[in-house]
Biopython code that builds the backbone (N, CA, C, O; Angstrom):
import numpy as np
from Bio.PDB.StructureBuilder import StructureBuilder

atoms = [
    (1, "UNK", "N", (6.626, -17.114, -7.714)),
    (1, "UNK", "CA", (7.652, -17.821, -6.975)),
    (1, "UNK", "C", (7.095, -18.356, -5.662)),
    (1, "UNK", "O", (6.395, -17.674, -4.914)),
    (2, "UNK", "N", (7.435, -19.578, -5.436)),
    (2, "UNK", "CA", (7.234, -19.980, -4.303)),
    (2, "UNK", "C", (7.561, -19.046, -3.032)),
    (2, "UNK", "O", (8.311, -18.080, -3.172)),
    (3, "UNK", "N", (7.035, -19.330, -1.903)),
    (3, "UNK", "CA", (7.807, -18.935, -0.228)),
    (3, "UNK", "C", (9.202, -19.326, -0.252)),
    (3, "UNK", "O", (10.176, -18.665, 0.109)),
    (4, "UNK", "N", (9.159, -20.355, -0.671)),
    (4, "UNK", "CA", (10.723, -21.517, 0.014)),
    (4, "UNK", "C", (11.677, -20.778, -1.291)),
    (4, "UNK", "O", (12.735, -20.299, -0.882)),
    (5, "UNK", "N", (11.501, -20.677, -2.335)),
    (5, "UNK", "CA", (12.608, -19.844, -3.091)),
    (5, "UNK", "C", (12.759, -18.439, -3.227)),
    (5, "UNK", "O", (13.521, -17.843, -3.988)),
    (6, "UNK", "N", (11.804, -17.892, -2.260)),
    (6, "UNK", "CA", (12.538, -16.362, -1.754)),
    (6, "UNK", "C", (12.690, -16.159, -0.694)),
    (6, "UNK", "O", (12.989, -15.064, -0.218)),
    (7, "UNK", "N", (12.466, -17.444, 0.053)),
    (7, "UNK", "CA", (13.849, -17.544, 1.348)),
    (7, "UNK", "C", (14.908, -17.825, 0.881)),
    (7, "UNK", "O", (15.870, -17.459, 1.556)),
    (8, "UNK", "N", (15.145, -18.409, -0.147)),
    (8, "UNK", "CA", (16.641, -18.964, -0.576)),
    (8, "UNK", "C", (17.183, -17.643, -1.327)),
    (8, "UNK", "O", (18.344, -17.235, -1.296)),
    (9, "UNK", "N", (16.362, -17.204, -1.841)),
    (9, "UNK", "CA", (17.051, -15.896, -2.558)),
    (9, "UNK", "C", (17.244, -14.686, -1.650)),
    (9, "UNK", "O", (18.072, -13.842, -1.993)),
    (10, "UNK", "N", (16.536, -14.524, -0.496)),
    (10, "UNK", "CA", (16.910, -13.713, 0.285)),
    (10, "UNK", "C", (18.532, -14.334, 1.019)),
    (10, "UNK", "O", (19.530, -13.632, 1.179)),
    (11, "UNK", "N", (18.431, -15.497, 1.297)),
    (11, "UNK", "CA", (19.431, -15.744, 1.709)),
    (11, "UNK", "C", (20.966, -15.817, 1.302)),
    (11, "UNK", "O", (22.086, -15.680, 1.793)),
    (12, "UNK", "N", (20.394, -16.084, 0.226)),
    (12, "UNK", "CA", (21.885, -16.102, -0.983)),
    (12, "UNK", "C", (22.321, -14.586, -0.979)),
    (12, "UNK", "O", (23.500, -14.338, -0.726)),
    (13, "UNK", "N", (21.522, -13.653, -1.219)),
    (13, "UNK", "CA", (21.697, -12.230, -1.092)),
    (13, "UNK", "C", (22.408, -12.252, 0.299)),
    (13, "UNK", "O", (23.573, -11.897, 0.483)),
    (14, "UNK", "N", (21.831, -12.565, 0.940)),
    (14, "UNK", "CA", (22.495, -11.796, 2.505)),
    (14, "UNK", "C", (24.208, -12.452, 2.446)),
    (14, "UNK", "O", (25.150, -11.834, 2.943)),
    (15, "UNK", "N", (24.337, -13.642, 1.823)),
    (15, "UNK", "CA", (25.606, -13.841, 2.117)),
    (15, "UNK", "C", (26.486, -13.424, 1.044)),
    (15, "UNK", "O", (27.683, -13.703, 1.106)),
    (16, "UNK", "N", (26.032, -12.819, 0.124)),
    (16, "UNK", "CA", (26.794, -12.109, -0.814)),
    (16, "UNK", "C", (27.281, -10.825, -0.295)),
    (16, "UNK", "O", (28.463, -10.490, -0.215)),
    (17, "UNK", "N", (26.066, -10.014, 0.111)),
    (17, "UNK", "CA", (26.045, -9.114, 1.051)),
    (17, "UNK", "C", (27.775, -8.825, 2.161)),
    (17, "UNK", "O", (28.695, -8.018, 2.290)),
    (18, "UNK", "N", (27.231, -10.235, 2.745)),
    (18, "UNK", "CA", (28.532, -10.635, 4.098)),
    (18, "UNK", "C", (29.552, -10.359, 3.267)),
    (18, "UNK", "O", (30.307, -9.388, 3.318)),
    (19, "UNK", "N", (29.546, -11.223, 2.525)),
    (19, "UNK", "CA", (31.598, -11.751, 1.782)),
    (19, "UNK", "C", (31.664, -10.121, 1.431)),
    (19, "UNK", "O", (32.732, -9.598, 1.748)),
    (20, "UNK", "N", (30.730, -9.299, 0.858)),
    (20, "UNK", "CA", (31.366, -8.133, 0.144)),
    (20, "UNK", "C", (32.205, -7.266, 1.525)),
    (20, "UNK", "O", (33.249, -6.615, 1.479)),
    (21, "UNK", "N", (31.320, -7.547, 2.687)),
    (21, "UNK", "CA", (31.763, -6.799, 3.563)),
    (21, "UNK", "C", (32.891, -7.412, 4.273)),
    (21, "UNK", "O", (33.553, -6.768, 5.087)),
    (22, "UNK", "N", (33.092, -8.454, 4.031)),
    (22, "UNK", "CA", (34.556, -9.110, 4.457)),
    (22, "UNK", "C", (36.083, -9.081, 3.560)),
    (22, "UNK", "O", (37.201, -9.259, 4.045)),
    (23, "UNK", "N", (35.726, -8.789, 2.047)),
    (23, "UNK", "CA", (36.378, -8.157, 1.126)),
    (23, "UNK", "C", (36.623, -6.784, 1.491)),
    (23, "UNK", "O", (37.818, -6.498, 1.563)),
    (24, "UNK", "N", (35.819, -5.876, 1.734)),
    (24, "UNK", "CA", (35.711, -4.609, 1.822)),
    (24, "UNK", "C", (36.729, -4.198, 3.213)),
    (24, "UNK", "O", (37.500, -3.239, 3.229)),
    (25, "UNK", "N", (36.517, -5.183, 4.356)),
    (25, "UNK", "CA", (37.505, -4.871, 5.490)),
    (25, "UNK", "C", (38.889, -5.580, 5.275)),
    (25, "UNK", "O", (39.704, -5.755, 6.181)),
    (26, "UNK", "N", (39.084, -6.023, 3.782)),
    (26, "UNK", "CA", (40.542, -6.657, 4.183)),
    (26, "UNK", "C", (40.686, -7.980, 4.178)),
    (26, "UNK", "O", (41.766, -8.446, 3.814)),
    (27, "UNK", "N", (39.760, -8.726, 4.529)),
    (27, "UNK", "CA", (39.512, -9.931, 5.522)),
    (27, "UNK", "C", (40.267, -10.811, 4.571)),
    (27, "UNK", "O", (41.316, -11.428, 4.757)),
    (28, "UNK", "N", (39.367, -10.717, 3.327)),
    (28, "UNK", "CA", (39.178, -12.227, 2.109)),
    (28, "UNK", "C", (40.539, -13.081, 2.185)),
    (28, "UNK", "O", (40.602, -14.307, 2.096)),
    (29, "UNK", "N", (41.537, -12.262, 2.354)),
    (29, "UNK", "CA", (42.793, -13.350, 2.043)),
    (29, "UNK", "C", (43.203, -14.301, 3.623)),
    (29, "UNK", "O", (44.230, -14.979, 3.581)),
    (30, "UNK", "N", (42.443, -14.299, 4.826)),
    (30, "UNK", "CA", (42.771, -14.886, 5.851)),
    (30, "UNK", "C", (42.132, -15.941, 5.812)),
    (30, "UNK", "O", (41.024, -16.237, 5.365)),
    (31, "UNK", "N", (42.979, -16.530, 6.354)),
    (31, "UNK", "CA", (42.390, -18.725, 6.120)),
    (31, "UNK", "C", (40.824, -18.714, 6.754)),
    (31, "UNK", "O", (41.208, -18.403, 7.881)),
    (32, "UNK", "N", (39.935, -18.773, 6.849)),
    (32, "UNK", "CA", (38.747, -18.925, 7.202)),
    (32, "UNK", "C", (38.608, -19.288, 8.933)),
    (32, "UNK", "O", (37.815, -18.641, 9.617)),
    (33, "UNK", "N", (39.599, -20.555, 9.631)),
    (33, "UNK", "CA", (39.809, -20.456, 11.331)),
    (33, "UNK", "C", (39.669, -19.240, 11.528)),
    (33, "UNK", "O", (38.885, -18.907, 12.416)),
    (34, "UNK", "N", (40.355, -18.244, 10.794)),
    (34, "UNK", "CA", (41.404, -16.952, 11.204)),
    (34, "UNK", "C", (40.050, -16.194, 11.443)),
    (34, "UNK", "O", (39.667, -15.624, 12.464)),
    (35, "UNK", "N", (39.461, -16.331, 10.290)),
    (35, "UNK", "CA", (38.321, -14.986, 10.006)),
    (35, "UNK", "C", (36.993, -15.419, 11.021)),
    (35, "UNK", "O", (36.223, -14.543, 11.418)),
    (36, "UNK", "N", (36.822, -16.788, 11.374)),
    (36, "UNK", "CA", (35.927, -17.385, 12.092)),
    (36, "UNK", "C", (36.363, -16.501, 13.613)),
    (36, "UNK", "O", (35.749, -15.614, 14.205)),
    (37, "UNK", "N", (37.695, -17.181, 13.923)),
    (37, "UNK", "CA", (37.792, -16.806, 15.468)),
    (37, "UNK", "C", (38.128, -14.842, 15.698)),
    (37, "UNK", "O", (38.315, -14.242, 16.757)),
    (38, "UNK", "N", (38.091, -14.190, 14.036)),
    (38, "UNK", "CA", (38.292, -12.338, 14.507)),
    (38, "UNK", "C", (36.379, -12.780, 14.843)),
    (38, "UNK", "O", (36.297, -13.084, 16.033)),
    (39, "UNK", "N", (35.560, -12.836, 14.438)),
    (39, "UNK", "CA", (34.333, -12.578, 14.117)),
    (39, "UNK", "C", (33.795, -13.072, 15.321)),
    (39, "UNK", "O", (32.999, -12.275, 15.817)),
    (40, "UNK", "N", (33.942, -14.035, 15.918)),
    (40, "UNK", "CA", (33.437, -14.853, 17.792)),
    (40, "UNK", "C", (34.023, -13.783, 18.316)),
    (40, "UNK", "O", (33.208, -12.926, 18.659)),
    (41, "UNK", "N", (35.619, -13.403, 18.586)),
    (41, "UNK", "CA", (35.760, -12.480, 19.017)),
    (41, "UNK", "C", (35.424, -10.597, 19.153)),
    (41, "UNK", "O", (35.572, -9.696, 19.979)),
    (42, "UNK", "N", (34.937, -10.779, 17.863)),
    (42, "UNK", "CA", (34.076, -9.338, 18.065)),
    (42, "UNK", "C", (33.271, -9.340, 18.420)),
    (42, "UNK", "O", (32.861, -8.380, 19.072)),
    (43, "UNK", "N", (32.423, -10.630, 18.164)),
    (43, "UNK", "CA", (31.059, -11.062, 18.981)),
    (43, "UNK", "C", (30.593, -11.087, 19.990)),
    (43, "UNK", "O", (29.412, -10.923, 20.293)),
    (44, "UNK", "N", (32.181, -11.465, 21.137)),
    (44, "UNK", "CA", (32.137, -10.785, 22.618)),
    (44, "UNK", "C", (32.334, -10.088, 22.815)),
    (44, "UNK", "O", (31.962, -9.924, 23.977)),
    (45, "UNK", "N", (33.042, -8.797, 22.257)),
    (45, "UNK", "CA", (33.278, -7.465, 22.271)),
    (45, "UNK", "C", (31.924, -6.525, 22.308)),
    (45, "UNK", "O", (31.664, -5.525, 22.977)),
    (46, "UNK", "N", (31.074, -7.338, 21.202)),
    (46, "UNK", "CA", (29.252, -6.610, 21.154)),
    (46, "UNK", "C", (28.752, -6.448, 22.461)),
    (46, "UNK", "O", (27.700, -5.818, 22.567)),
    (47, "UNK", "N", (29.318, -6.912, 23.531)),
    (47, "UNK", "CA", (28.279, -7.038, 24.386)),
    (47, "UNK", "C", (27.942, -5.564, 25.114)),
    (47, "UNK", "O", (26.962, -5.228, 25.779)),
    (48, "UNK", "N", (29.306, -4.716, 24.673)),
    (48, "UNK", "CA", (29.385, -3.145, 25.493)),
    (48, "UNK", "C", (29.052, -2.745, 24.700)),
    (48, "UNK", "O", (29.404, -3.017, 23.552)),
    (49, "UNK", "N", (27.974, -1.677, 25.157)),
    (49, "UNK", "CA", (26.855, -0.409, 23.819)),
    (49, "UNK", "C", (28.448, 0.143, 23.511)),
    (49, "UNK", "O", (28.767, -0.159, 22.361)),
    (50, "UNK", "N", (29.329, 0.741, 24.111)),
    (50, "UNK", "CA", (29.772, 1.715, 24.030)),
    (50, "UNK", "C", (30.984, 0.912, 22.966)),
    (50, "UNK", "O", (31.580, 1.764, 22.306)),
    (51, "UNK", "N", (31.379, -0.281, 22.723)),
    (51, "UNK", "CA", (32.078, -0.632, 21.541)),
    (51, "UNK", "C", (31.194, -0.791, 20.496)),
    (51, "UNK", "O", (31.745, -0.647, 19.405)),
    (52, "UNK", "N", (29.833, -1.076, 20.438)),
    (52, "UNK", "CA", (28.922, -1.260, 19.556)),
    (52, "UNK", "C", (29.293, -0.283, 18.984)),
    (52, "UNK", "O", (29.919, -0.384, 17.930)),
    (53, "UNK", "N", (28.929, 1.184, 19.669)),
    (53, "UNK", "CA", (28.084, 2.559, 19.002)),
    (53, "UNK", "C", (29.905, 2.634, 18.334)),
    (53, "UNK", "O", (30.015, 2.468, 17.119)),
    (54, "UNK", "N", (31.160, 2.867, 19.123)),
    (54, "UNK", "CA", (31.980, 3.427, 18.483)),
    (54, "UNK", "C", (32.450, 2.737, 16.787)),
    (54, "UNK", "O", (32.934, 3.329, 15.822)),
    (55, "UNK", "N", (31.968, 0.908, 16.999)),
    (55, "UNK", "CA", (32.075, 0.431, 15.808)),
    (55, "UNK", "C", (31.075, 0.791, 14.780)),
    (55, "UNK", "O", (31.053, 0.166, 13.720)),
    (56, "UNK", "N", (30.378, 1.601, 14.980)),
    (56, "UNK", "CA", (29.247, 1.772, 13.817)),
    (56, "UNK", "C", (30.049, 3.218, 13.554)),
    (56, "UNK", "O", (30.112, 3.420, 12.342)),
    (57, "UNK", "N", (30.593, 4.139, 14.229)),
    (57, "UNK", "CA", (30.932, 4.782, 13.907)),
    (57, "UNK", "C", (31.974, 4.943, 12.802)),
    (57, "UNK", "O", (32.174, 5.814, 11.955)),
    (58, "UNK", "N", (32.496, 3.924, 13.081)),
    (58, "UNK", "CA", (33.852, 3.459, 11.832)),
    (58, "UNK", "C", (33.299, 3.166, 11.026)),
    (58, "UNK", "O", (33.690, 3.719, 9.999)),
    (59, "UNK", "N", (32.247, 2.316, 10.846)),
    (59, "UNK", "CA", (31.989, 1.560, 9.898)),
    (59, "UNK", "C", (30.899, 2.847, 8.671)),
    (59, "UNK", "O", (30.709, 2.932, 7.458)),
    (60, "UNK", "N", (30.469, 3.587, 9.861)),
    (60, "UNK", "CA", (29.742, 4.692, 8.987)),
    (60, "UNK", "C", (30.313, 5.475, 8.072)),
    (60, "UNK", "O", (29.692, 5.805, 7.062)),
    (61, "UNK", "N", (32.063, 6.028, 8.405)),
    (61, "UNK", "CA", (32.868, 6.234, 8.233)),
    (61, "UNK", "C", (33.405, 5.362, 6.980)),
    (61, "UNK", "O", (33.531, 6.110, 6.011)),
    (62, "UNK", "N", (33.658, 4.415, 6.765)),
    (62, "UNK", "CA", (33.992, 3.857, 5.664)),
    (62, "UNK", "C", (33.382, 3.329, 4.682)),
    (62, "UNK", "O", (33.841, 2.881, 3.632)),
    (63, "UNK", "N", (32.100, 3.408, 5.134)),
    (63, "UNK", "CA", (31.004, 3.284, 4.234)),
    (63, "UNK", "C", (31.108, 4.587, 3.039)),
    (63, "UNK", "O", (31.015, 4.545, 1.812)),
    (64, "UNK", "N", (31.282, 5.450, 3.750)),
    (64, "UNK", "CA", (31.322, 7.140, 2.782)),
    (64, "UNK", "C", (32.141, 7.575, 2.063)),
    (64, "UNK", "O", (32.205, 8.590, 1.370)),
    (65, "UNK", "N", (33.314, 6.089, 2.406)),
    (65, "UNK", "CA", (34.685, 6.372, 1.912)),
    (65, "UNK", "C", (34.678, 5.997, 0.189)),
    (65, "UNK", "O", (35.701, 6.144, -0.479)),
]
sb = StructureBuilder()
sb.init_structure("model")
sb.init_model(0)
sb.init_chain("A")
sb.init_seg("    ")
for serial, (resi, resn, name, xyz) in enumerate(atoms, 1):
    if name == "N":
        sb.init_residue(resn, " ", resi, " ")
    sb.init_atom(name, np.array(xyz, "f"), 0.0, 1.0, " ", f" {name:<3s}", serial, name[0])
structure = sb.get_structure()
């Protein structure tokens, strides 16, 4: 296989990856604006370790679920 088609296949993976995890929180049925502007907005939320660490904590958490 080429370079350039296992960048594309890595990439296709990663966004399969995403959607599962946007299915998985609920998300899939919100109009896409909706899911765009939760996701910018958590994006500024990243900026404090201390919402980071507590969101991994959830997320570790439902991962096990």
């Amino acid at each position: 296989m080429t370079k350039r088609h296992e960048e594309r296949r890595a990439d296709a993976y990663r966004k399969i990856q995403l959607g599962g995890l946007v299915i998985k929180a609920g998300l899939a049925d919100l109009p896409s604006n909706v899911l765009l502007g939760l996701l910018l907005d958590g994006a500024e939320r990243l900026r404090d370790p201390d919402v980071v660490e507590q969101l991994a904590r959830r997320g570790d958490k439902e991962f096990k679920t």
